[in-house]
N, C-alpha and C positions, 0 to 999 in steps of 0.2 A: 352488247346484250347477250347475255346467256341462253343456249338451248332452251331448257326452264322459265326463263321469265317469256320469250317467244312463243313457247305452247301455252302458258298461263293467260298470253296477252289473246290471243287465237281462241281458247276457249271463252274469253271474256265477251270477246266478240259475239257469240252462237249465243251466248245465254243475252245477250243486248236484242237478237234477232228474237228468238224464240218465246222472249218473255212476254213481249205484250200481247200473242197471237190468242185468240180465244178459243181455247178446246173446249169441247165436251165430247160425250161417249159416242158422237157422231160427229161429221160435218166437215167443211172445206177447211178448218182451224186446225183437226185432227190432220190432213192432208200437207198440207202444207209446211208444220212440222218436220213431216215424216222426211218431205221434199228437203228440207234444210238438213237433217240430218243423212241424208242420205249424200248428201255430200263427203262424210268423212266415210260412210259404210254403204253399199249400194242395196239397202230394204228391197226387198219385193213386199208389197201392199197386197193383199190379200183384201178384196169386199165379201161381206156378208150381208147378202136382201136383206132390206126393211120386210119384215112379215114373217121372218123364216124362223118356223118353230125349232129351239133347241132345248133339247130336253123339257123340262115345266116350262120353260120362258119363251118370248117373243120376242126378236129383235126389232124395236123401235122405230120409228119413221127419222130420216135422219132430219136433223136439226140445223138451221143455218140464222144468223141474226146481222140483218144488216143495217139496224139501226133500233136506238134505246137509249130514250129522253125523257126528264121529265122539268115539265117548264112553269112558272108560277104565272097568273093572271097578266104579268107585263112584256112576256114573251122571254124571260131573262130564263137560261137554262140550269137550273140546279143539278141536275144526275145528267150523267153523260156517258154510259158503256165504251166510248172511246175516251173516257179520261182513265177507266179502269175496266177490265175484261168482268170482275167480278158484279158489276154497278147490278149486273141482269143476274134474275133468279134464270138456274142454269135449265134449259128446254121450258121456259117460259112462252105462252103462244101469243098470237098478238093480240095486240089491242090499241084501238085511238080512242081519246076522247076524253072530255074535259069533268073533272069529277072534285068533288068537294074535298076539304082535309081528312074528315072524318072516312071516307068513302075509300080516299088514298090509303091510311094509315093500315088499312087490314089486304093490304096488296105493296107493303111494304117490312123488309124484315132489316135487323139487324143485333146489335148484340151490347144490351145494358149494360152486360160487367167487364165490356172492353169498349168503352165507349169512343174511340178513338177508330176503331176496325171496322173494317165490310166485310162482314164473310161472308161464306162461301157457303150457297144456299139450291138446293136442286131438287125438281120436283119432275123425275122423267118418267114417270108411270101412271102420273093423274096429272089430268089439265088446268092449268091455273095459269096466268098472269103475274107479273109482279118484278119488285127492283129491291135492291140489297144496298143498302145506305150504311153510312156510320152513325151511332145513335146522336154524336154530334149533331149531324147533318140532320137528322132526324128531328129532335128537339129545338131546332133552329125553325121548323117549318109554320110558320102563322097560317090564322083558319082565314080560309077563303077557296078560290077554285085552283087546281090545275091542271093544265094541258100533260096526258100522260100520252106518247106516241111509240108503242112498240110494235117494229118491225121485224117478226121471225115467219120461218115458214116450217113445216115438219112437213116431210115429203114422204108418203107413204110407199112411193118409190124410189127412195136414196137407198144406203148400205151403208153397213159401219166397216171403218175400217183396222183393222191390222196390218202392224208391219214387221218381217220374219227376214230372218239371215241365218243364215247356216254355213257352219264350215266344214266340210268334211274333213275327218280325222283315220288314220288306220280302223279303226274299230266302227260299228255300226252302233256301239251305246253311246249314248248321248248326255250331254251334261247341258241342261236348257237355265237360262235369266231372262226374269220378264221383269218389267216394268209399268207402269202407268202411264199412259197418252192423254189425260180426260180432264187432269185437274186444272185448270185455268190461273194465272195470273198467283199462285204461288210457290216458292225456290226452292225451299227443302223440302214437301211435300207434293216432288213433282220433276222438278225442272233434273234435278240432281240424279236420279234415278235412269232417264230416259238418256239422257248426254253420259253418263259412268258406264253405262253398259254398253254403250256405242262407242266409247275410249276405248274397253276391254277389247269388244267385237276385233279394234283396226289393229290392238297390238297380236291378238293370238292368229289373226292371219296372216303373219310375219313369222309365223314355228310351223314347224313339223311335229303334230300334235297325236296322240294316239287316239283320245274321244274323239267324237264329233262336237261341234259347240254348235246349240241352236239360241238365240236371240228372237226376246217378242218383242212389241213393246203395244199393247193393247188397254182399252178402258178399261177400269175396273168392274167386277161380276159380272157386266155381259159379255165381256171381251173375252172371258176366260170359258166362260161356259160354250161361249157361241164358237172357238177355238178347239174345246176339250169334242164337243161335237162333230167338229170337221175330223181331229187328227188325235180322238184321244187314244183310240185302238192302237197309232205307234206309238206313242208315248210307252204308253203299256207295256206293248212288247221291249223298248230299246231304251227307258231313259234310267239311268245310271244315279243322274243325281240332279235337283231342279233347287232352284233358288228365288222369291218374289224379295223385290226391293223395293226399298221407299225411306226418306229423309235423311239422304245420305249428305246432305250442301250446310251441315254443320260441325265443326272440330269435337266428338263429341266420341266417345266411346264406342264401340260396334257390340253391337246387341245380336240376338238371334233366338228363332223358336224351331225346337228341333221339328222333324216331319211327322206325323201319325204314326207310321210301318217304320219307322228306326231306320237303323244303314246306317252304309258305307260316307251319306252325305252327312248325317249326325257326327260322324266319328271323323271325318275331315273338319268339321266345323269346330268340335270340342280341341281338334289338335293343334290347330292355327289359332284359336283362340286363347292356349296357351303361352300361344308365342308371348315372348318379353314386350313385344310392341303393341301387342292388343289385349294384356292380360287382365285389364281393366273391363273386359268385357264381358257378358254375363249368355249363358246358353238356357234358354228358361224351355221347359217344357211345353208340348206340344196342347195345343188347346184349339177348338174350330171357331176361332173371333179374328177381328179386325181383318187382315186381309187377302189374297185371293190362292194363299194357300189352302184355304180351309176348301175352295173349288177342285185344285189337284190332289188334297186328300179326302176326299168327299169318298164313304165307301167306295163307290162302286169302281173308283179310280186307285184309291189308294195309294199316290204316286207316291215316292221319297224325297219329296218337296218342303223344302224351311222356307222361312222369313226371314232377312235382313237388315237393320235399320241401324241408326246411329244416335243415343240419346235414350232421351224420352221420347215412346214414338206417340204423346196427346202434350206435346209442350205447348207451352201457353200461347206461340200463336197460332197455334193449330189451326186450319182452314178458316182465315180470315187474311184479310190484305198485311197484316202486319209478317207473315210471311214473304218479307218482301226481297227482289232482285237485290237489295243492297249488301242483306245480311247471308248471303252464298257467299261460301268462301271456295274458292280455285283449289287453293291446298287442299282442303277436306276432300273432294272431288277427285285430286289424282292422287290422293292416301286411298280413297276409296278403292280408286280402279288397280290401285297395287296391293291393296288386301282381296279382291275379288280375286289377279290375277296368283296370289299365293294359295287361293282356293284352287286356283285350275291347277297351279301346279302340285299341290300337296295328289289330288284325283291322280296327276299324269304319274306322278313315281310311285302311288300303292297298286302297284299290280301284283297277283297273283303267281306263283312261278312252282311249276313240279321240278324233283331232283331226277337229276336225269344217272347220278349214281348213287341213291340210298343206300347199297350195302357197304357199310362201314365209309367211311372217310375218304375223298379222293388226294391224290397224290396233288397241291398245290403245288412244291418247289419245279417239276417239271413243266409247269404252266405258268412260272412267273407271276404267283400269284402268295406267294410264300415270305415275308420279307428278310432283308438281311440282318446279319448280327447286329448287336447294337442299335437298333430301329429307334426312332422318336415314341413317343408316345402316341402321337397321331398314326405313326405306322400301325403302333401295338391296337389302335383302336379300328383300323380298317382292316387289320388280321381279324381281332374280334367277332368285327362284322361279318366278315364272310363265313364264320363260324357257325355264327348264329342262322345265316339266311340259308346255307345249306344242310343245315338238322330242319328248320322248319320251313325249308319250301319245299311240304310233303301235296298239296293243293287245294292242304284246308287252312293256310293261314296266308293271309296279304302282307305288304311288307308293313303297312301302319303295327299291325297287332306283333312281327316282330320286330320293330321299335322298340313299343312300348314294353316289350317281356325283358330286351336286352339292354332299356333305359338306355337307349340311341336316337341319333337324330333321326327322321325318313328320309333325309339328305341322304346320311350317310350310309345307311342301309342300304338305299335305292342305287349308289353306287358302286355297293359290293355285289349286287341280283346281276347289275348292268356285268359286270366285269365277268362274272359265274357264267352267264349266257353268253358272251365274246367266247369266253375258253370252251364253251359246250357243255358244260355243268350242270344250267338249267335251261328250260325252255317256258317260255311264258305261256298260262294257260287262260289269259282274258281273251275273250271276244267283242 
């Protein structure tokens, strides 16, 4: 058995563990997770009080459900939360008690134009009751009484959690990916996300890296805001270039929404996305919808934060059961985590570099840096290079933007800065 098929068979594993556990934006589901994932990356778990104002919002009372049935007059159990995590409308409060079909049907949701699906239904900010069927299942129900028995608690003294990892890198700026911990019970909008990022996290702690890498993986809008409130002041000060992902557990094209404030992360993204292996993929303008970018560029943050996704990010089974464990594919997953880590690495080689001899031209041949007669063409293109990076590494241009003027790789530019600073040429001016 191949390397490769052994890590695919190992990650198959984690998504068998992790898939049936029931998260929402709180609770022992979110925990537990974090606990299985922490096996590959060691998370520190950050709580945030139930009560604790951030910004306009309130952190919620946490949520826990240990039981969600619904039984017809003969005792015989129709909906079962342990046949499916989604069965429960999500921070549903409890309720027992034996109620008519009519009386059931307006405390039951589901979804007419996919009648086969349970979606994926949450109601965390007004109290209500209730269970998420298929309209199968639905339509299947004859008038008489049944026994509904839900078991949750909201604890006005729980905390939600988070969980963060950080690597330090030479430099104090920071290159942050966060993720979603909350969606319950489905694979590309969810499972993929949380597991890619935590792949990245183990390989770039294997480098000697010059960012720092920081890793979330938090609910969605509370998690981010209630986040942005503990640590948004460093962000501010140090983050370089931030990333939200979601529906990446499908073989599907790589999409992306540039940040509010433009950058350095915009222009890493537009560069890789040219690559020949993702050029299928589309960079659409920034806009404040769908996910919890629109949090890290919310004015007052204004971070250099995109969105990442694979596809169509409202494909048709979009939060419903039909998002299912079966259709996550492995490959999509480590295509992912090796398109993320060509993002870390595109960041690592554009650094900035002043000429440490601007007047006129330095003397290459005495520094081995000169090639010899009859060179390859490859030679003639790494002289090139160093041409080009020592006219413009005056410490207004990064190595991406002389790429792009000398229609070169960032490879190979990055290469010629690297070689100019060994012989004393340049000196790097990031921090």
């Amino acid at each position: 058995m191949s390397n490769a098929q052994k890590k695919s068979i190992e990650l198959a594993s984690y998504l068998d563990r992790l898939f049936p556990i029931l998260r929402s934006i709180t609770g022992n589901g979110v925990r537990e997770t974090f606990l299985i994932l922490s096996e590959i990356i060691p998370y520190d778990v950050l709580e945030f009080p139930s009560g604790t104002k951030v910004f306009d919002w309130e952190i919620p009372p946490e949520w826990n459900v240990e039981k969600a049935q619904i039984k017809d007059d003969l005792g015989n159990v129709l909906v079962d939360v342990d046949d499916h995590p989604l069965h429960i409308l999500n921070y549903s409060i409890p309720f027992s008690g034996t109620v008519s079909l009519n009386e059931l049907q307006d405390h039951l949701y589901s979804l007419p134009e996919r009648p086969e699906a349970i979606p994926y239904v949450s109601s965390y900010y007004k109290e209500r009751w209730g269970m998420c069927v298929s309209e199968q299942q639905r339509q299947a129900l004859k008038p008489g009484n049944y026994r509904v028995d839900i078991q949750t608690s909201l604890d006005p003294n729980g905390s939600l959690s988070i969980a963060e990892y950080v690597i330090p890198g030479r430099s104090k700026k920071e290159i942050l990916f966060t993720a979603y911990s909350c969606h319950p019970g489905m694979g590309n909008d969810e499972m993929g996300g949380m597991i890619a990022l935590t792949l990245l996290a183990d390989r770039l702690l294997k480098k000697k890296n010059f960012y720092t890498y920081r890793f979330l993986l938090h609910p969605e809008t509370i998690g981010s805001i209630s986040y942005l409130a503990h640590r948004g002041k460093e962000l501010k000060q140090n983050l370089h270039a931030g990333h939200v992902i979601a529906n990446i557990c499908w073989e599907q094209p790589f999409n992306a929404k540039r940040s509010r404030c433009g950058g350095k992360v915009d222009q890493i993204l537009e560069y890789v996305l040219k690559h020949e292996r993702y050029e299928q993929g589309v960079l659409n303008d920034f806009s404040p919808l769908a996910s919890d970018e629109r949090q890290y560029c919310s004015p007052g943050f204004n971070l250099p934060v995109c969105s990442i996704w694979r596809g169509d990010p409202y494909f048709q089974e979009y939060h419903s059961s039909l998002d299912s464990k079966e259709k996550i594919s492995t490959d999509a997953i480590w295509e992912t985590v090796d398109f993320f880590e060509e993002i870390c690495s595109s960041h690592e080689m554009n650094l900035t570099y002043q000429n440490l001899f601007p007047d006129c031209e330095p003397q290459l041949g005495k520094r081995g840096l000169y090639p010899t007669i009859g060179a390859s063409s490859r030679r003639t293109q790494e002289l090139e290079a160093l041409l080009w990076v020592l006219n413009l590494s005056d410490g207004n241009h990064d190595l991406l933007q002389i790429a792009k003027k000398s229609a070169t790789s960032l490879k190979i530019i990055s290469e010629a800065a690297q070689k100019c600073e060994q012989a004393g040429l340049l000196v790097s001016i990031c921090k």
